[in-house]
C-alpha positions, -999 to +999 in steps of 0.1 A: -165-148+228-128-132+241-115-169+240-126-173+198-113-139+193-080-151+209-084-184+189-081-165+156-058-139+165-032-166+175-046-187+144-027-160+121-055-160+098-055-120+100-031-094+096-003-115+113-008-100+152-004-132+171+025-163+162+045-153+136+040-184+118+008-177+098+021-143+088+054-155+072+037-184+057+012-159+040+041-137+029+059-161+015+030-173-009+025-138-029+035-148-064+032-104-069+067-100-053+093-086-078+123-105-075+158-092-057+188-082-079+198-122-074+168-137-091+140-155-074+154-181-048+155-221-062+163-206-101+176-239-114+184-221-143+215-198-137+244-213-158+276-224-136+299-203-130+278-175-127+270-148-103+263-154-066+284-177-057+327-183-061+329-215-073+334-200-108+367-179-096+380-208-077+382-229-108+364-254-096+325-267-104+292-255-088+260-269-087+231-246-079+200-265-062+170-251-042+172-226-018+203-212-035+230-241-020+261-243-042+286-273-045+324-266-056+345-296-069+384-291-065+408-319-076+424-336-047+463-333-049+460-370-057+455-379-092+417-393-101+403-376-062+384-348-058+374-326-035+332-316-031+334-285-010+299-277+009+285-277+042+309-308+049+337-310+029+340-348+010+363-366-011+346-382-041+356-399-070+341-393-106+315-418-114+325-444-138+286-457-146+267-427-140+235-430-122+244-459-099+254-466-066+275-494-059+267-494-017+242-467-011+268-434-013+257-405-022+261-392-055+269-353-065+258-341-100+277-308-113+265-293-145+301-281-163+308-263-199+313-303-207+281-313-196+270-333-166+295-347-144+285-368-111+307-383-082+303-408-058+311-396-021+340-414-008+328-427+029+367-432+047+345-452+074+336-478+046+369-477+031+405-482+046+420-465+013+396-433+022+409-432+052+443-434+038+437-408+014+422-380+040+450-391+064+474-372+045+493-402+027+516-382-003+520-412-027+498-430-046+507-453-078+465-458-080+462-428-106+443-422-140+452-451-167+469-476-137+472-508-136+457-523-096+464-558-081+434-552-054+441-585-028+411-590-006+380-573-031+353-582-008+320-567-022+334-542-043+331-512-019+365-499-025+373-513-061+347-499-071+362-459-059+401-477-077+378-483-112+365-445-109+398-435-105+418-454-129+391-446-154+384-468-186+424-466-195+430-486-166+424-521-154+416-538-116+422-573-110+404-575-077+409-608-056+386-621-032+384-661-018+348-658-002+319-667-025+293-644-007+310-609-015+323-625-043+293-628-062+286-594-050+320-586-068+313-602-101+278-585-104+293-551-094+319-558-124+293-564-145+285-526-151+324-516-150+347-532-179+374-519-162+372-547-135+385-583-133+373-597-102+387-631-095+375-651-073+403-675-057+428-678-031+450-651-030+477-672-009+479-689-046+484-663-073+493-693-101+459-704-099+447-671-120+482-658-134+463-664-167+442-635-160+467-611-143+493-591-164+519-568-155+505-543-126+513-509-113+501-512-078+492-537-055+469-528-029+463-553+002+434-556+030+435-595+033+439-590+072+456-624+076+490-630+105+509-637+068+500-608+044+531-598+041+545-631+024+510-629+005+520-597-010+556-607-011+545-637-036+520-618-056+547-595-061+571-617-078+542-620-104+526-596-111+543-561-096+567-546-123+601-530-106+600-501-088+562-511-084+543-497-055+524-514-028+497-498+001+489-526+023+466-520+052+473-539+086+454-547+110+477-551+141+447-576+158+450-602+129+491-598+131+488-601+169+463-598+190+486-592+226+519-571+213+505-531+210+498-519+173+528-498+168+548-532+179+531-551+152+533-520+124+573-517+128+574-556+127+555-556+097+578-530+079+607-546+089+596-583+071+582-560+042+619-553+041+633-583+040+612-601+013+622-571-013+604-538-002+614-505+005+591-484+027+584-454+022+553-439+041+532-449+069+499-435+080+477-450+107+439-454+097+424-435+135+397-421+139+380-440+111+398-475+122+415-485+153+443-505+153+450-499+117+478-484+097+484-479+059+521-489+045+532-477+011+562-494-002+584-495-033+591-533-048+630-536-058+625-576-061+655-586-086+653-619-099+684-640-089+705-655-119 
């Protein structure tokens, strides 16, 4: 009999005298609680930019989901980024087909006076331009209404972040010579008019100068020992003067036994001499090792 009475005692079926678990889960089931001065907790309801939170004062957005958690949006101090400020602060980009993800990221909805807005988290691990970005790099021709030259597309992990940011006014000719990520290119294009992909060889940019106009930006992952000279030519077609270039190297593809800060100040140096100047470099650590980001101004003149 004194081992059942203990039984339900630490059952917390009574009055709460044993484990505090039964108690509090009792509590927290009276529907005959009046509600604090903040409302009841999960109100879905509360307009943004309201009390309790502020993401209102801040200027930015907030999103109010269950238990009360907010979400404030900031614009990056690079055009077409933002900023999603929670319990880990993100870069996103603003979703160009809302309610799709093009490789699993997570998306953030934010209710605004202009209706629903949603971004796509922007994971630097999956993308050498993320990395870039929260490296600190200070220039960036990819902006709202830009023209992109993307050389080495692959699946469309990153093109598809450059066709959120340069929004429908903008265009991305996206390059890739595999046929595997290719396809996944085309079928990601699909649901984004602002996306050419092109499926060729970018070594041989008169096979699709048909397709390619004037550009803003060219932006290069094609990891290959010439990439410069493969920028270099694409260049000469396509990159309007003064032009900008970001060009991600991998110092194991230029050279495999010279250290990576050998190969990244050889690479600037023959980005020099075929027409470049350089104006900022960023290495890609902790998200990629060995890598480094070059940002580069085109002065190509053509010679009479």
């Amino acid at each position: 009999m004194n081992r059942g009475k203990q039984f339900d005692k630490r059952g917390g079926s009574g009055g709460g005298s044993g484990r505090p678990g039964g108690g509090n889960f009792q509590r927290s089931g009276n529907t005959n609680r009046r509600p604090g001065p903040g409302g009841p907790r999960g109100n879905n309801n509360r307009k943004p930019g309201g009390g309790g939170g502020g993401g209102g004062s801040r200027g930015g957005f907030k999103k109010t989901g269950g238990g009360g958690t907010k979400v404030i949006v900031e614009r990056h101090r690079l055009e077409g980024i933002f900023i999603i400020k929670g319990k880990d602060d993100v870069i996103a980009t603003k979703n160009l087909d809302p309610g799709t993800s093009v490789y699993g990221e997570k998306r953030v909805a934010v209710e605004t006076e202009q209706g629903k807005v949603e971004y796509r988290v922007w994971n630097p691990f999956r993308s050498k331009l993320a990395a870039a970005v929260i490296g600190g790099i200070e220039q960036c021709a990819i902006k709202p209404g830009a023209k992109v030259l993307y050389l080495g597309g692959a699946s469309g992990t990153t093109v598809s972040h450059v066709s959120d940011i340069v929004g429908e006014e903008g265009i991305v000719y996206p390059v890739e010579f595999s046929l595997r990520p290719g396809r996944d290119l085309v079928n990601m294009a699909k649901r984004r008019l602002n996306i050419i992909p092109i499926v060729d060889d970018a070594r041989y940019p008169l096979k699709y100068r048909m397709l390619v106009g004037m550009v803003d930006c060219i932006f290069a992952d094609v990891a290959q020992p010439n990439q410069a000279q493969i920028v270099a030519h694409n260049a000469q077609y396509f990159l309007k003067t003064g032009g900008q270039v970001i060009i991600s190297i991998k110092a194991s593809c230029i050279d495999s036994t010279a250290p990576a800060e050998a190969v990244f100040a050889a690479e600037i140096k023959k980005l020099e001499s075929l027409g470049f100047k350089a104006r900022e470099f960023a290495t890609l650590e902790p998200y990629e090792r060995d890598h480094a980001v070059v940002i580069a101004t085109y002065r190509y003149k053509v010679q009479q």
